[in-house]
C-alpha positions as CSV (number, residue, x, y, z in Angstrom):
1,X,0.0,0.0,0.0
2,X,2.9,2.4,-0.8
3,X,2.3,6.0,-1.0
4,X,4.0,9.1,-3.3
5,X,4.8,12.0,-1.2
6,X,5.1,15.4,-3.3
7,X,6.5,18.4,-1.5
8,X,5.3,21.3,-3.5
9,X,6.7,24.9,-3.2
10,X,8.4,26.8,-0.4
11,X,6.3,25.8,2.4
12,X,5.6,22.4,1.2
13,X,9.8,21.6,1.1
14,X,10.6,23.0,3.9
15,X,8.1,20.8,5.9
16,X,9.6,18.3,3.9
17,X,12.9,19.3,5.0
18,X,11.8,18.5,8.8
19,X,9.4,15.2,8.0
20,X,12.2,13.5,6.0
21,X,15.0,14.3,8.5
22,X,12.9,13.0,11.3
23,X,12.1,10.4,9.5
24,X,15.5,8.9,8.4
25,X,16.5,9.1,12.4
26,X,13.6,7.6,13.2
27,X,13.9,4.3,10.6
28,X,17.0,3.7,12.1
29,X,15.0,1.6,14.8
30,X,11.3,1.2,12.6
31,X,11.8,-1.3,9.9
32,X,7.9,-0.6,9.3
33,X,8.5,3.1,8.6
34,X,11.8,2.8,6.5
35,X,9.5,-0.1,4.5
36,X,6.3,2.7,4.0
37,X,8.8,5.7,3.0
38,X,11.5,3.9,0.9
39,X,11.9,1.4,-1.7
40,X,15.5,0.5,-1.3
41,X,17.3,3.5,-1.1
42,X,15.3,5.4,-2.7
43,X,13.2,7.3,-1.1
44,X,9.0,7.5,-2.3
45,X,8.6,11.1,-2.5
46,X,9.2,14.1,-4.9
47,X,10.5,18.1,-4.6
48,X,8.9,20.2,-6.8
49,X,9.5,24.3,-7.0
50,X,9.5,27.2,-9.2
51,X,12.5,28.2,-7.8
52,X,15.8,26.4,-6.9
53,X,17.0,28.2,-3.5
54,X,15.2,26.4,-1.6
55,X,15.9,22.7,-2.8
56,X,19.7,23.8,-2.8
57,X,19.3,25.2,0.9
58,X,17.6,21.3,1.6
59,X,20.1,19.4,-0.1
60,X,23.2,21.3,1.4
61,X,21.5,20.3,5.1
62,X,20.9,17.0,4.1
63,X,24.1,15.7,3.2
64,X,25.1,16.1,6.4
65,X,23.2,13.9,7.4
66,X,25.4,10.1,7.7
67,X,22.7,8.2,8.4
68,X,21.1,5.2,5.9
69,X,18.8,5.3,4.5
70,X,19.2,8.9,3.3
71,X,17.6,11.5,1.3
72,X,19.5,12.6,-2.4
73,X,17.4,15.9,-2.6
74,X,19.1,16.8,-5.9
75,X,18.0,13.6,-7.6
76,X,14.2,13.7,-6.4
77,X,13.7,17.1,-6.9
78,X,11.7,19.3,-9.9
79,X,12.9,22.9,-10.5
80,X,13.1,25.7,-12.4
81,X,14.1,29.3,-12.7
82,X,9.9,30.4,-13.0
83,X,8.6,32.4,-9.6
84,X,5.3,32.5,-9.5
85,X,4.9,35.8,-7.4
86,X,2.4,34.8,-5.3
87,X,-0.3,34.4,-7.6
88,X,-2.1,31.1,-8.0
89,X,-2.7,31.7,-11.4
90,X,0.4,31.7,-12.5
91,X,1.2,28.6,-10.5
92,X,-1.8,26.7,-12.3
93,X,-1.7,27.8,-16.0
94,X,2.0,29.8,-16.4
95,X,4.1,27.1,-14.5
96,X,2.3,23.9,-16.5
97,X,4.1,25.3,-19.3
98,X,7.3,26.6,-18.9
99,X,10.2,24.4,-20.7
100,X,13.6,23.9,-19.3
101,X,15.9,23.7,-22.0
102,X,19.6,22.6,-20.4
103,X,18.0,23.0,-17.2
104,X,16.3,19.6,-17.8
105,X,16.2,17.9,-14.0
106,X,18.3,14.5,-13.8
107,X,15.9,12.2,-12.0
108,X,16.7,8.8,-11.6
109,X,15.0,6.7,-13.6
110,X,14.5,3.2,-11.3
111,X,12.1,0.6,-12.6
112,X,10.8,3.2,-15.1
113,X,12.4,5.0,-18.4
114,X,12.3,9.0,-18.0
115,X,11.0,10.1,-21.1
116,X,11.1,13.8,-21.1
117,X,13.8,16.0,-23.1
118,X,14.9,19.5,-23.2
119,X,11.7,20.7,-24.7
120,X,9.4,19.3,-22.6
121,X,7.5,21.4,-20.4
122,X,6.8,21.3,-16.2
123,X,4.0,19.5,-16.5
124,X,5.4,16.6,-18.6
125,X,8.1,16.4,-16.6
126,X,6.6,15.7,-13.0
127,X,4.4,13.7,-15.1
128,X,6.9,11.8,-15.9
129,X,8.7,11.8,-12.5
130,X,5.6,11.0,-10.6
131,X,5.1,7.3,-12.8
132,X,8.9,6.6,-12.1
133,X,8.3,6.6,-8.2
134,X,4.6,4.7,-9.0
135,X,6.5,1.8,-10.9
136,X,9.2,1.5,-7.8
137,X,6.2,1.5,-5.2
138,X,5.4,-2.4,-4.6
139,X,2.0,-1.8,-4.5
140,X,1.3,1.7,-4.9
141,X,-2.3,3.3,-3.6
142,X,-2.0,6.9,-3.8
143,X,-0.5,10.7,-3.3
144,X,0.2,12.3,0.2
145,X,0.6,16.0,-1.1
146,X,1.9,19.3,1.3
147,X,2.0,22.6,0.4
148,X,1.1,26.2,1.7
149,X,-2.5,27.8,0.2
150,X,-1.2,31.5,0.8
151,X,1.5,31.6,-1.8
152,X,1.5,31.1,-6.0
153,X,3.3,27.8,-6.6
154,X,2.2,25.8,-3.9
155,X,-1.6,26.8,-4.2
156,X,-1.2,27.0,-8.2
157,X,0.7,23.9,-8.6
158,X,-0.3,22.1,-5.9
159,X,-4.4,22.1,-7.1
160,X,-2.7,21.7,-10.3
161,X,-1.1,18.4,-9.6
162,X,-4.1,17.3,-7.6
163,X,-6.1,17.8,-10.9
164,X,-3.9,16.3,-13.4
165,X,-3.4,13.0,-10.9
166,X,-7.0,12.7,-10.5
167,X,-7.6,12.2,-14.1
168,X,-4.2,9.7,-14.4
169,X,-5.0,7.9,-11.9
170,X,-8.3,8.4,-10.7
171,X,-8.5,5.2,-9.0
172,X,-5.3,6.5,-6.5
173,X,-5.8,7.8,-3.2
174,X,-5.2,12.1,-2.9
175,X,-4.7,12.9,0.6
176,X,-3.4,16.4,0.7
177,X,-1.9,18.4,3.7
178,X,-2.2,22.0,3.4
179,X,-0.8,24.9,5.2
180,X,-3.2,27.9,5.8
181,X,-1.3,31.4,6.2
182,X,-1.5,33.8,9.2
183,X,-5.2,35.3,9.3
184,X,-3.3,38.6,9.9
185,X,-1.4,38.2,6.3
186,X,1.3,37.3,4.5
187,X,0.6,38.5,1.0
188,X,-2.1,40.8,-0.3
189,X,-3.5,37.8,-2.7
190,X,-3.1,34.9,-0.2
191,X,-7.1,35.2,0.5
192,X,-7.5,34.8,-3.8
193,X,-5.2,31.8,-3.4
194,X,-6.5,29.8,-0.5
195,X,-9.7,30.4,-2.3
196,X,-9.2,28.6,-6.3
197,X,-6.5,26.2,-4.0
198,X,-8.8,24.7,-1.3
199,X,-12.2,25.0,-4.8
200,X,-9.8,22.9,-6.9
201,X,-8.9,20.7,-4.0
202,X,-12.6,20.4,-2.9
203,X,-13.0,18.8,-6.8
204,X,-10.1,16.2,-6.7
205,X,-8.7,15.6,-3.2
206,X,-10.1,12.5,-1.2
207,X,-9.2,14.3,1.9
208,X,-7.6,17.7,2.8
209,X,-5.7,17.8,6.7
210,X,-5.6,21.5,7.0
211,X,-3.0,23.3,9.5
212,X,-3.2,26.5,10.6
213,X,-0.3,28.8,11.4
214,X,-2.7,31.2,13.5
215,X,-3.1,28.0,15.6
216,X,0.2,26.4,15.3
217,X,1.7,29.6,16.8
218,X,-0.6,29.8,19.3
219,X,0.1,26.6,20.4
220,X,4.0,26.5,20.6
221,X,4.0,30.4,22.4
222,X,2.5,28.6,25.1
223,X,5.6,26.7,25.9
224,X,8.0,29.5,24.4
225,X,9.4,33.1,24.5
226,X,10.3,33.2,21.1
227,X,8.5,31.0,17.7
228,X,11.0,30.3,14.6
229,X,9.6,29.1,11.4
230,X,11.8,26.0,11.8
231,X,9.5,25.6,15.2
232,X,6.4,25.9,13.5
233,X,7.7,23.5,10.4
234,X,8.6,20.8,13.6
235,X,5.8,20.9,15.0
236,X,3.6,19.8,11.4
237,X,6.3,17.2,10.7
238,X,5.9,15.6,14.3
239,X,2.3,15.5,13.5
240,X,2.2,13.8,10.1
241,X,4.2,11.2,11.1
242,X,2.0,10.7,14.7
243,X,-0.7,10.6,11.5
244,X,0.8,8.1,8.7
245,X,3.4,6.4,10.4
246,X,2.8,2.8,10.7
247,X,0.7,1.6,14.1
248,X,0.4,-1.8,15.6
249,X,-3.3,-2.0,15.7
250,X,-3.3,-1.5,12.1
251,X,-0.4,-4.0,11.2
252,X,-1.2,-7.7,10.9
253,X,-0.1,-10.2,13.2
254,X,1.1,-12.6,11.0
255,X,4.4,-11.4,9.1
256,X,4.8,-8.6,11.3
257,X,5.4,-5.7,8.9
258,X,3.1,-3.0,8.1
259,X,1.4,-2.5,4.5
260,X,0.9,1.3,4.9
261,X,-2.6,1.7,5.1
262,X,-2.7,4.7,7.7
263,X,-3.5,7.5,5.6
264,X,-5.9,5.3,3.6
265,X,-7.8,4.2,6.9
266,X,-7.6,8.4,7.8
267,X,-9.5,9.0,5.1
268,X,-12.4,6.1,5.0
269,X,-12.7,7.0,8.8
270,X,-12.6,10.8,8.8
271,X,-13.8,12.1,5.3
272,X,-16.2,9.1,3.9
273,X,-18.9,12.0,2.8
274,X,-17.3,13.8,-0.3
275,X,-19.0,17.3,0.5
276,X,-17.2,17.3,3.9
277,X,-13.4,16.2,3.7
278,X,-11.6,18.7,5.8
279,X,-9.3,17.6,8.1
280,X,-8.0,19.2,11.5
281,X,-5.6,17.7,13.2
282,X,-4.5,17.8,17.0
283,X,-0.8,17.0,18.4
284,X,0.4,16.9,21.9
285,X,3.8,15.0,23.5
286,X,5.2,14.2,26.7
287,X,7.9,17.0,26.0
288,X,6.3,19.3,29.1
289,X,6.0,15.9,31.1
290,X,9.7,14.9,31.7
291,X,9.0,14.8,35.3
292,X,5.6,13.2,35.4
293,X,5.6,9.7,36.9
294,X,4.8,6.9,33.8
295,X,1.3,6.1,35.1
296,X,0.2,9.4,35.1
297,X,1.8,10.0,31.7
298,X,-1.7,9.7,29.4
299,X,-3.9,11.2,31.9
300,X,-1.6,14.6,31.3
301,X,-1.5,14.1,27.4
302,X,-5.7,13.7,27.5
303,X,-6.0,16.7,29.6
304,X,-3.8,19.0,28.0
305,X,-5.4,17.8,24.6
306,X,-9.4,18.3,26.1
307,X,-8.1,21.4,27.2
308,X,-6.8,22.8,24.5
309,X,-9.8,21.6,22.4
310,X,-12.2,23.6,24.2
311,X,-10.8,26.5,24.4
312,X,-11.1,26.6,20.6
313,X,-14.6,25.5,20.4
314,X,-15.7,28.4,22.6
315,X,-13.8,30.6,20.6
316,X,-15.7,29.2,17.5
317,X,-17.8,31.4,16.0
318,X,-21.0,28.8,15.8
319,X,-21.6,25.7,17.7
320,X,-18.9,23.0,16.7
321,X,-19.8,19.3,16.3
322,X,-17.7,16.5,15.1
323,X,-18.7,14.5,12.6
324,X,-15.5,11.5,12.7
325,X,-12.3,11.9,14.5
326,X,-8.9,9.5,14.8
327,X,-7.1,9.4,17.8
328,X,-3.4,8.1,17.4
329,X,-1.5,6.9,20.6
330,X,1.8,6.3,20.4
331,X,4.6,5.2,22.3
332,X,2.0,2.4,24.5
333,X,3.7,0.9,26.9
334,X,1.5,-2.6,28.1
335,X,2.6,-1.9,32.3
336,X,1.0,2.0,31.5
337,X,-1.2,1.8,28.7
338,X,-3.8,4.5,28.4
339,X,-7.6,3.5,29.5
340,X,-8.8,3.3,25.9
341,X,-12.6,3.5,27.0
342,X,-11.7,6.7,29.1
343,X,-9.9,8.1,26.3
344,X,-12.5,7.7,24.2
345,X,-15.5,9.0,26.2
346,X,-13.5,12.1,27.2
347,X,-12.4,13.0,23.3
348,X,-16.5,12.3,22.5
349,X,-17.7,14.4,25.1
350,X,-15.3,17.5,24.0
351,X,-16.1,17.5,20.3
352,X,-20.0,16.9,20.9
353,X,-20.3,14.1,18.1
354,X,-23.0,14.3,15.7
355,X,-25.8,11.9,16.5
356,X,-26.0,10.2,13.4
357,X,-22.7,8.8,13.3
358,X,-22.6,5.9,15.9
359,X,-18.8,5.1,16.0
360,X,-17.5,8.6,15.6
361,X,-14.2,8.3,17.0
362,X,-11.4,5.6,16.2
363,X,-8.4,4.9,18.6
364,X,-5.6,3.6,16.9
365,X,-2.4,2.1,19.1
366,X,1.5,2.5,18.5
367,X,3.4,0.2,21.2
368,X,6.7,1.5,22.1
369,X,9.7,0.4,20.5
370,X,13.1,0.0,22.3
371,X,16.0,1.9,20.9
372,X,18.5,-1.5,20.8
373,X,21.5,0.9,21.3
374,X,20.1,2.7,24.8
375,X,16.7,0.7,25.6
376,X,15.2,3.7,25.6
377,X,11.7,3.8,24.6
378,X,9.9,6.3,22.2
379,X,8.1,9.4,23.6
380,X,4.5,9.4,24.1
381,X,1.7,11.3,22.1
382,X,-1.7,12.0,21.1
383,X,-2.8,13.1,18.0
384,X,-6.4,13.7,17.1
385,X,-7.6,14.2,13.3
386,X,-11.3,15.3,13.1
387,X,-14.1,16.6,10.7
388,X,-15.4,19.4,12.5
389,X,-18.2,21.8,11.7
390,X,-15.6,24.6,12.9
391,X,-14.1,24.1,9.5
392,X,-17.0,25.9,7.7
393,X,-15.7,29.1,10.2
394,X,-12.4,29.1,8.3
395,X,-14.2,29.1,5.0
396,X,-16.4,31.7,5.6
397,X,-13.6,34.0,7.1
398,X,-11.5,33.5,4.1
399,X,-15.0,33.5,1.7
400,X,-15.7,37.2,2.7
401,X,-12.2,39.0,2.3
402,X,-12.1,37.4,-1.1
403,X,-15.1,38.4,-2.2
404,X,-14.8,41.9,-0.9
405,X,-11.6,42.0,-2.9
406,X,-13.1,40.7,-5.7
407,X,-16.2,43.2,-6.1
408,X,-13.8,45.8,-5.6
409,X,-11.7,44.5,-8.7
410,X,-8.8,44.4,-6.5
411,X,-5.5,42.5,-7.6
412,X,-8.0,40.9,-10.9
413,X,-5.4,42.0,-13.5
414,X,-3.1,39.9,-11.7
415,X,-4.9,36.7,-12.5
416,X,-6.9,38.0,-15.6
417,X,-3.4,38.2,-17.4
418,X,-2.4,34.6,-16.5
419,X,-5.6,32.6,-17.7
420,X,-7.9,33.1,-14.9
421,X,-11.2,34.7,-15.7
422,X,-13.9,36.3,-13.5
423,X,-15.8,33.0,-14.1
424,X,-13.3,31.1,-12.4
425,X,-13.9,33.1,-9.5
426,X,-17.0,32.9,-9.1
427,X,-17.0,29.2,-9.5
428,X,-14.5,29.0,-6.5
429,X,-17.0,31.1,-4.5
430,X,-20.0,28.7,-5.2
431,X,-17.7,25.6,-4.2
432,X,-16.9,27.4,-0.8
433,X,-20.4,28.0,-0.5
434,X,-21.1,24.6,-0.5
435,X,-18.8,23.2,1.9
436,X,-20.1,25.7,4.1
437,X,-23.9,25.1,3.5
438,X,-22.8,20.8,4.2
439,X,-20.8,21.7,7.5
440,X,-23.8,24.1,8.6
441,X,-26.5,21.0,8.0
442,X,-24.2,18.6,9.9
C-alpha cells in the first residue's frame, strides 16, 4: 500500500525538510516506517518548485546527514528558474508550461524510463517523474501532497497536480496536507489563493488535513518566549508522522510488517462524505511531562489535549460538532497503557459528536519500540484528526475578504493576465459556498 509524497513549493519543502529528517532518524530503529517511505534506497517522495534556493538550501543540510537510509534531494527534486509571485494563477496555468531547456532535471529513472527531453514542459516532466516513483512502489495506492495555500506555486501547482493525478490515476488515493497562512497576512493575494486552491482541492482531493499557522503559533507560544519558522515547520512534521506512520493495531499479526494503510484508513474514517473532507488535526507530546511519573503520563497528554480543544470551540464562531475523528497513541507501553474507553469518552464528550454517526471516534495504538543501542523507549503522544463543523468558520472568514476583494476589482489583472477569468472566481466562491452550506446542516 505504498504512498507518493510530493513536497510542493516553499512551504511544502521545507516541511519536507523536517518530515524526512525526522524520518530517516527515526527508521534507524522502525523497519515498518523505513518499508512505507523507501523502496531501497530510494526514497517514495518528490520536490517540486518554481525556484531552486530552496531545494539547494535542503540538499546542502541533508548531506550532512550520515545516516542510511538517506535523502538525495538533488536527484528527487523538480525545478526551475519560474517564480510564481504569489499568484495562484500563475502557479496553475504559467508554470504547467514553462520548458527547461539545459536545465532539464536529472531524476533517476529506477524501474521506469524517464521520457522527457529538453523541450518538454513542467507538466510533462513531473508527469513523468511522478510514474517513475509509482513503478518502484510495490503496491502503490496513492498521493500524500503538502503545500502552503497562501503563496502562487504551492496553491497553483499544488491544485494543479491534484487535478492532473486525478484524471491519471483516478483510482489512487489524494490525501493532501495543506498549510493555511496567518489570518493577519502574508501577501495581499493569499485570501484569492486559498480560495481557487482549497475549490480545486474540494473537486479532486479525497481528503484535505488542513494546518493552521494562527493556531500552530498559538500553540508552541504557550511553551515559548520566542517562535521560529523551523519551530512551527517541527511541530507539522511531528504530527504527520504521529498521522501516517505505521501503528500496531493497524499491522497484521502474521508477518509482522506493516502495509501502509494509515493514511488510507484516515480518510475512510474521517472524510467518507465527499461534500465534507476537511481535516483538523491535534498534536500533543510528553515534552512538558519529563517529570511526570509513567502512570500518570496519558492522563496529562488527554487533559492538556481536552483542554486545548475547548478553548477553541468556545472561541468558535458557531456551535462546533464532530462529525469523525482519529485518535493516534503512540509510544504504549503494556505496564502503563492508556484507558482506551476513558480516552474515548473524554475526546467524544469535548467535540459533541453528531448523533447520526454511531462510531464517531477511532483509537488507533503505536506500542513502544526499544532503541537497541540505549533501551530507551519512544516518547509518548496524542494526536487527534477530526471533521469538524468549525471548519466551515475558516471558509467563511476566508469566503468574505475574497469576495470583498473581488467586487472591488482588487488584484483581478493579476490573475486576468495569467488565464484566470472572473468566471473562475465565481466558481470558486460557489464551491466554498457549498462546503459551508454541508458543514452548517451537519
Amino acid at each position: 500500500m505504498s504512498a507518493v509524497y510530493l513536497h510542493v513549493g516553499q512551504c511544502g519543502i521545507q516541511i519536507g525538510q523536517e518530515l524526512w529528517t525526522k524520518a530517516i532518524l527515526r527508521a534507524q530503529e522502525d523497519v515498518d516506517l523505513k518499508q512505507v517511505l523507501w523502496s531501497g534506497e530510494s526514497p517514495r517522495c518528490l520536490f517540486i518548485d518554481g525556484e531552486r534556493k530552496v531545494i539547494q538550501k535542503f540538499s546542502h543540510e541533508m548531506k550532512k546527514i550520515k545516516h542510511k537510509p538517506s535523502v538525495d534531494v538533488l536527484s528527487n527534486s523538480i525545478r526551475c528558474r519560474k517564480g510564481c509571485g504569489a499568484n495562484w494563477s500563475v502557479g496553475y496555468h504559467g508554470l504547467a508550461q514553462h520548458t527547461f531547456g539545459k536545465d532539464l532535471p536529472k531524476i533517476k529513472a529506477g524501474y521506469g524510463q524517464y521520457l522527457v527531453d529538453f523541450d518538454s514542459s513542467m507538466l510533462d516532466v513531473c508527469m513523468e517523474a511522478i510514474r517513475v516513483k509509482i513503478e518502484s512502489c510495490d503496491s502503490f495506492s496513492g498521493f500524500i501532497g503538502f503545500h502552503g495555500l497562501g503563496g502562487g506555486t504551492g496553491s497553483g501547482w499544488g491544485s494543479r497536480l491534484c487535478s492532473e493525478l486525478c484524471d491519471l490515476y483516478p483510482t489512487a488515493y489524494r490525501l493532501w496536507n495543506v498549510i493555511n497562512p496567518h489570518s493577519t497576512g502574508e501577501s495581499p493575494t493569499q485570501h484569492y489563493n486559498q480560495i481557487l486552491s482549497l475549490s480545486k482541492l474540494q473537486e479532486n482531493a479525497d481528503g484535505i488535513v488542513l494546518f493552521e499557522n494562527d493556531h500552530i503559533l498559538d500553540t508552541l507560544a504557550k511553551h515559548c518566549t520566542t517562535v521560529s519558522l523551523k519551530d512551527m515547520n517541527n511541530l507539522i512534521a511531528d504530527t504527520i508522522l504521529s498521522i501516517y506512520s505505521p501503528v500496531s493495531s493497524l499491522t497484521p499479526k502474521v508477518g509482522g510488517l506493516s502495509i501502509g494503510i494509515e493514511p488510507w484508513e484516515l480518510i475512510r474514517s474521517v472524510a467518507p462524505l465527499p461534500a465534507r473532507k476537511l481535516i483538523q488535526p491535534r498534536y500533543v507530546d510528553d515534552a512538558q511531562f519529563s517529570k511526570t511519573p509513567a502512570p500518570l503520563i496519558w492522563n496529562k497528554l488527554l487533559k492538556t489535549l481536552t483542554g486545548r480543544l475547548r478553548t477553541e470551540i468556545h472561541a468558535s464562531a458557531s456551535k462546533s460538532s464532530c462529525v469523525s475523528a482519529v485518535c493516534v497513541c503512540r509510544g504504549v507501553e503494556k505496564e502503563f497503557s492508556p484507558n482506551l474507553h476513558h480516552l474515548a469518552t473524554q475526546l467524544k464528550q469535548t467535540y459533541s459528536c453528531v448523533d447520526w454517526n454511531p462510531y464517531p471516534l477511532d483509537v488507533w495504538i503505536d506500542e513502544a519500540k526499544k532503541i537497541p543501542a540505549k533501551g530507551k523507549r519512544r516518547s509518548k503522544s496524542l494526536t487527534v484528526c477530526a471533521n469538524v463543523t468549525a471548519s466551515a468558520d475558516y471558509c467563511q472568514r476566508v469566503l468574505e475578504k475574497s469576495k470583498l476583494m473581488f467586487n472591488n476589482k482588487a488584484y483581478l489583472h493579476w490573475y486576468n493576465r495569467h488565464g484566470t477569468e472572473e468566471n473562475d472566481f465565481i466558481a470558486a466562491f460557489t464551491t466554498i459556498e457549498t462546503i459551508i452550506k454541508e458543514y452548517k446542516e451537519t
